[in-house]
N, C-alpha and C positions, 0 to 999 in steps of 0.2 A: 389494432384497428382493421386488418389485412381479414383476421378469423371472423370479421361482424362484416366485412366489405362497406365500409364507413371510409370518407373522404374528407379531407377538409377543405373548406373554400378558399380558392388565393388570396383573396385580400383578407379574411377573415385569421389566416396562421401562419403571420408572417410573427418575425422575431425583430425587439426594437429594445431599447434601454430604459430603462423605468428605475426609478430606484434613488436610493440615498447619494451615491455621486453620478447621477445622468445630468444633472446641469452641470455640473462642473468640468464632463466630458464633456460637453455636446459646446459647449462656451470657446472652449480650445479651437475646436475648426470652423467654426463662427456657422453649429449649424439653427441656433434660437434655444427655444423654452422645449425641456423634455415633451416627448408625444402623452397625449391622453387618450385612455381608450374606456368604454364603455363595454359591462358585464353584469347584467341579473339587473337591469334597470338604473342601474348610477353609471356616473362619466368620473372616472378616479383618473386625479391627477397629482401631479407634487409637490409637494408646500413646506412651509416652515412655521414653526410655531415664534412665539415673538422671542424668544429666547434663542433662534436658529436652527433650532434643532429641525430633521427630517420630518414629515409629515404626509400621511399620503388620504387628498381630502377627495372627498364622495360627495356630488350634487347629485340629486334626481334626472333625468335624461327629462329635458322638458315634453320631450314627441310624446311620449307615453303619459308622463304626468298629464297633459291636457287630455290625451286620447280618454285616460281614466274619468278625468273632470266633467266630460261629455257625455259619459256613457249613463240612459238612463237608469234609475233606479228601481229594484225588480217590483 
């Protein structure tokens, strides 16, 4: 990134837990429901299927879905 002089933004490249056991860590120090983060238009967060198994589920970002739903027609 140094040879493009490209930067990331602080709150934008931080490191957090995501993943098949992030609630199960994050339960231990009592700290809630793994984080959700938002990439290419979805909010992907963590889930399970009814059977329990890992699952990692994708809603549309509403800010944009409405932004879209607004915008006139060419």
């Amino acid at each position: 990134m140094q040879k493009f002089q490209l930067e990331l933004h602080p709150e934008k490249g931080r490191l957090f837990e995501f993943g098949r056991h992030a609630a199960k860590n994050r339960k231990r120090p009592g700290l809630g429901k793994p984080e959700t983060f938002d990439f290419l238009g979805f909010m992907h967060l963590c889930g399970k299927t009814k059977k329990g198994r890992f699952l990692v589920l994708r809603q549309t970002v509403r800010k944009r879905m409405q932004a879209k739903l607004r915008r006139p027609i060419c």
